[in-house]
C-alpha positions, -999 to +999 in steps of 0.1 A: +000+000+000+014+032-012+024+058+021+002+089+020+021+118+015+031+138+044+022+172+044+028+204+067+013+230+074+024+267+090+007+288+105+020+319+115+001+343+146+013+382+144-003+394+179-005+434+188-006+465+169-008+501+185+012+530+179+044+549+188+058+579+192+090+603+193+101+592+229+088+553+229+109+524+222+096+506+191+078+468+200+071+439+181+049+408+189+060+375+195+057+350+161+043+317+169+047+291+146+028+259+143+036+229+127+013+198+124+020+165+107-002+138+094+010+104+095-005+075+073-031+050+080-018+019+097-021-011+073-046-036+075-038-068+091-050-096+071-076-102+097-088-070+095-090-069+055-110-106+058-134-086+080-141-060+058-147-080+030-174-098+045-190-065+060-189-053+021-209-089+015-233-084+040-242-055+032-249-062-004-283-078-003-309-074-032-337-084-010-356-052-016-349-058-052-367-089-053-337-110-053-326-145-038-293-155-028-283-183-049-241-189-038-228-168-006-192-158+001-185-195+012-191-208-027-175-180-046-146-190-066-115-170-054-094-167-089-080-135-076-096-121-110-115-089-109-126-090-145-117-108-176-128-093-214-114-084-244-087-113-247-068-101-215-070-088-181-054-060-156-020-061-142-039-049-112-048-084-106-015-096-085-018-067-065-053-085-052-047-097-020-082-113-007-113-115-021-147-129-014-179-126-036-220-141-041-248-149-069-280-136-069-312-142-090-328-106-098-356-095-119-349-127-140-310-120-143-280-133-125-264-111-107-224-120-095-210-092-069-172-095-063-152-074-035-115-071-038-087-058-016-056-043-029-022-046-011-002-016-024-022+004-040-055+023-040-086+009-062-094+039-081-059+039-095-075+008-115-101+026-136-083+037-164-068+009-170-107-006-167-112+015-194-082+009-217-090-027-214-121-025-222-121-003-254-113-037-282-146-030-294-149-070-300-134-107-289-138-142-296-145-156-255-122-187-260-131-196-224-168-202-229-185-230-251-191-225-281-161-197-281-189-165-292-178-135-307-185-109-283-191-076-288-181-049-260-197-018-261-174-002-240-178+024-212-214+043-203-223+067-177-241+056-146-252+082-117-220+091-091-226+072-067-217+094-035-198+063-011-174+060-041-142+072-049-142+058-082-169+040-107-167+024-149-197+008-158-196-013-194-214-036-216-214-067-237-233-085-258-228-125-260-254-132-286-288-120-295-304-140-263-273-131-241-263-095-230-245-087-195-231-053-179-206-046-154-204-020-130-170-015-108-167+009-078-138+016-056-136+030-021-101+032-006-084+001-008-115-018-021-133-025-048-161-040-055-177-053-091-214-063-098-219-082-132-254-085-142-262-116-173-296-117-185-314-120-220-299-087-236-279-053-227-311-032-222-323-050-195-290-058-179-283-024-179-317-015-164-307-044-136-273-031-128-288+005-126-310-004-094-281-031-084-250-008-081-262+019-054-267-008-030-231-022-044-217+012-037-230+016-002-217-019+007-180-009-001-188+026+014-190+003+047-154-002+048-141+034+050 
């Protein structure tokens, strides 16, 4: 985890003013000068980042959504993999350092959420290269059957959502009965991203719209 920088900061206090004359000594006021330093947040212990994750997975529930749990944080599949498209995947990835994740059903669409810690650096130093890697416009997925062309249609702008420090939401379409969307938000050292697979982009998109506030408050849990 990168250091925050230190920083400084003086403040100088001039005290008294009046006047003199012809046959009074000159006087000056004391200068006081404060100095205060910030030092940088303690890092996580392994413990503590294992408790945070699952306070991130707790707190994203779709119950009010309509949603049913299908696979909790005990099931998920830790490939220390935040996201995988366009024939490649972020450097960022050996950086991860736990993970945890679930499955929901929702309005007819499966709905994966993934939380991720980082050990040196600070999720929202990720997006851009979210958004670089997702910018091929098109891929053959060799890793599902059938190996489908797939066509990514890159990045599109979803409502700030105020508990994060960073956001990239994107779509892709699998085939004409297949369409998912991913959105990724960061707060601090975590990140969290929601993938929403249903019967075309439209609706996942509509899905992940109602899905990523919740996601967002979750990982606005942690700090």
């Amino acid at each position: 985890m990168r250091n925050a920088l230190v920083s400084a900061c003086l403040l100088t206090l001039v005290a008294g003013c009046g006047t003199t004359d012809a046959t009074s000594a000159p006087s000056s006021a004391p200068t006081t000068t404060t100095t205060t330093t910030t030092s940088a947040a303690p890092k996580l212990s392994a413990a503590e980042v294992e408790q945070k994750l699952g306070q991130v997975i707790a707190a994203t529930t779709f119950e009010a959504l309509g949603g049913k749990l299908d696979k909790g944080p005990a099931e998920h599949v830790k490939a220390k993999l935040l996201t995988v498209t366009c024939e490649g995947e972020l450097g960022s990835n050996r950086l991860i350092g736990n993970e945890t994740g679930s499955t929901w059903f929702v309005a007819g669409s499966v709905v994966k959420t993934k939380v991720v810690h980082y050990d040196e650096i600070k999720a929202n130093e990720i997006i851009d290269s979210v958004r670089k890697l997702i910018s091929c416009g098109s891929f053959v997925e060799t890793w599902s059957e059938g190996t489908p062309t797939v066509t990514v249609h890159g990045e599109f702008e979803t409502p700030k959502q105020p508990e994060a420090d960073g956001q990239i939401a994107w779509c892709e379409t699998v085939s004409p009965t297949f369409g998912r969307c991913y959105g990724l938000v960061t707060r601090g050292e975590f990140a969290s991203v929601v993938l929403v697979a249903t019967a075309n982009v439209d609706k996942a998109k509509g899905t992940l719209g109602n899905a990523l506030p919740i996601v967002a408050k979750a990982v606005g849990t942690v700090g």
